[in-house]
N, C-alpha and C positions, 0 to 999 in steps of 0.2 A: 803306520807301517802295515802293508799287507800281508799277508800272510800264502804260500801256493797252498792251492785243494787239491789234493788229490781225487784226479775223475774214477767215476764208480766203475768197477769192470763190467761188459754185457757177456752178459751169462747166455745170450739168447735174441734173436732178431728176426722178426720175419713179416712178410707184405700180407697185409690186412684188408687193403682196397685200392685201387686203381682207377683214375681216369685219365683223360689223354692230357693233363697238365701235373697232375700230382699223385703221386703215391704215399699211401699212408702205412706207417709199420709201427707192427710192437717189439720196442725193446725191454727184455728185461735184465734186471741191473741190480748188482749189488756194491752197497756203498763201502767206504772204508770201516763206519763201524759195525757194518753185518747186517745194515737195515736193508729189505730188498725190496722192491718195487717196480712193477711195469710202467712202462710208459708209453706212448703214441703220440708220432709225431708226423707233419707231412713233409716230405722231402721233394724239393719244386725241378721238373725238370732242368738242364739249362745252364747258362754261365753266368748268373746275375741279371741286374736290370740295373735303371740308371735314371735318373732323374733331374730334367734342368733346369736350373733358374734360369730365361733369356732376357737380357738387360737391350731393348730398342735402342735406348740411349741412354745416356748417365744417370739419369732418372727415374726410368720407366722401366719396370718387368712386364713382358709379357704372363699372358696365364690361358687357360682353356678350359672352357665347360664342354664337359663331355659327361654321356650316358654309365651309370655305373650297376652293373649287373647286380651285385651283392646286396645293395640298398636300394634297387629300382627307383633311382632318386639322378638329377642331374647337378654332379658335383663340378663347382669351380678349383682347380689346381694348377699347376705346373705338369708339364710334358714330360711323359714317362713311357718307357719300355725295356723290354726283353734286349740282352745282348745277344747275338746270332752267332753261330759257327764262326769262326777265323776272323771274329770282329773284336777289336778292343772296345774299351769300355769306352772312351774317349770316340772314337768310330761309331760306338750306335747310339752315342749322348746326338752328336750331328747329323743321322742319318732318320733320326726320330725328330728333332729341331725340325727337320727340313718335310718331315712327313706328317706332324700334328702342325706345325705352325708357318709354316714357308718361307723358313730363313735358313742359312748355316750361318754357324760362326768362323769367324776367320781364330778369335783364342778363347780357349776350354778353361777353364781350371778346374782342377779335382777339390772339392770342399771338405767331404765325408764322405764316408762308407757307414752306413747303415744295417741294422741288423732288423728283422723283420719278423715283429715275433719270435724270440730264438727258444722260448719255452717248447712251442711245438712246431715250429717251421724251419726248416734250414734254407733262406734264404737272405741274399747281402745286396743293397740299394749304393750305388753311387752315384753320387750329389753333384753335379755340375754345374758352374756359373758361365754364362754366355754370353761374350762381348763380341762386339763387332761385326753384326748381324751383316746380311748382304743377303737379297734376294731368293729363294732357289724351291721348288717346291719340288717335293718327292709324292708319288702315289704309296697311301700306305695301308693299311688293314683295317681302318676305321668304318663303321657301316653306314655312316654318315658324317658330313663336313663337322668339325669341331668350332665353335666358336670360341673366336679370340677376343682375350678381354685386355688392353692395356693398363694398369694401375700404377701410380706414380708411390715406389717403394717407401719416400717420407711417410707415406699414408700408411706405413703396414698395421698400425693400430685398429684401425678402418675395416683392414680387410682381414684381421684375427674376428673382428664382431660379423662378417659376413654369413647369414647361413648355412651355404651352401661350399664355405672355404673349412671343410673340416678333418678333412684330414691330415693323419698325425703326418704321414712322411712327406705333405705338401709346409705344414706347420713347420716341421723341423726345417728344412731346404729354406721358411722363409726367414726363418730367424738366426741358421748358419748364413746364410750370406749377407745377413743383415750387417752381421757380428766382424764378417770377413772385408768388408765395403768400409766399416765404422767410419774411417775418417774423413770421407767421399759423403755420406748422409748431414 
């Protein structure tokens, strides 16, 4: 049985640093037993982000290597981005399909919701499965074409040992849908 916590009151909050995607503040906080503590956290512009497993066919997920800023390294995962103004979640799961990998789907499913970091980041990932691809390519903000890698999902043992397959929210996305598929594998 769980028990609720009681969250700490913020005695105090204010922006620390700034850049044109994230803002950093310190909160300071006191807990319920008097302990007090600052914190810093970044808070991500925006309405979430989304990220899809595309299934070719019964079989086969699509994946994409693409360039990754953070680790100056070219990582293989699944198709992700920013949700935009007046777009649903499900809206920019298809709008990004069609713009890293040049399909839409004809059905979304929602998998998970994701949390990202929530010690210092308030930011929430949802997890899309993609069936029923059809053609369609969108122009999108990439600096360069992304390569498409097809991987047949029986394999995903395979592709947890891959290098360059190491991210956690590509990881997580491939083992929820693995879990969600179960009886289809």
């Amino acid at each position: 049985m769980t028990t609720k916590k009681v969250l700490p009151q913020i005695t105090a909050r204010k922006q620390v640093a700034k850049s044109r995607l994230f803002a950093i503040e310190q909160i300071d906080l006191t807990f319920s037993n008097g302990e007090k503590r600052e914190y810093e956290c970044m808070s991500g512009k925006g309405r979430g982000a989304v990220m899809i497993v595309p299934m070719l066919d019964q079989h086969t997920m699509l994946l994409v290597r693409e360039y990754c800023g953070g680790t100056h390294t070219y990582e293989l995962g699944f198709p992700k981005g920013l949700i935009d103004a007046g777009e649903s979640a499900a809206d920019a799961a298809n709008r990004e399909l069609k713009e890293e990998v040049g399909y839409g789907a004809e059905k979304l499913t929602s998998i998970h919701t994701v949390a990202m970091a929530p010690a210092f980041f308030d930011a929430k990932m949802t997890i899309f499965l993609a069936e029923n691809l059809y053609a369609e390519k969108l122009i999108g903000d990439e600096p360069e074409a992304l390569e498409l890698v097809p991987w047949p999902i029986s394999d995903y043992r395979q592709l947890l040992q891959e290098p360059d397959f190491n991210e956690a929210r590509s990881i997580a996305a491939l083992l929820l849908v693995k879990d969600h598929l179960g009886g289809i594998l």
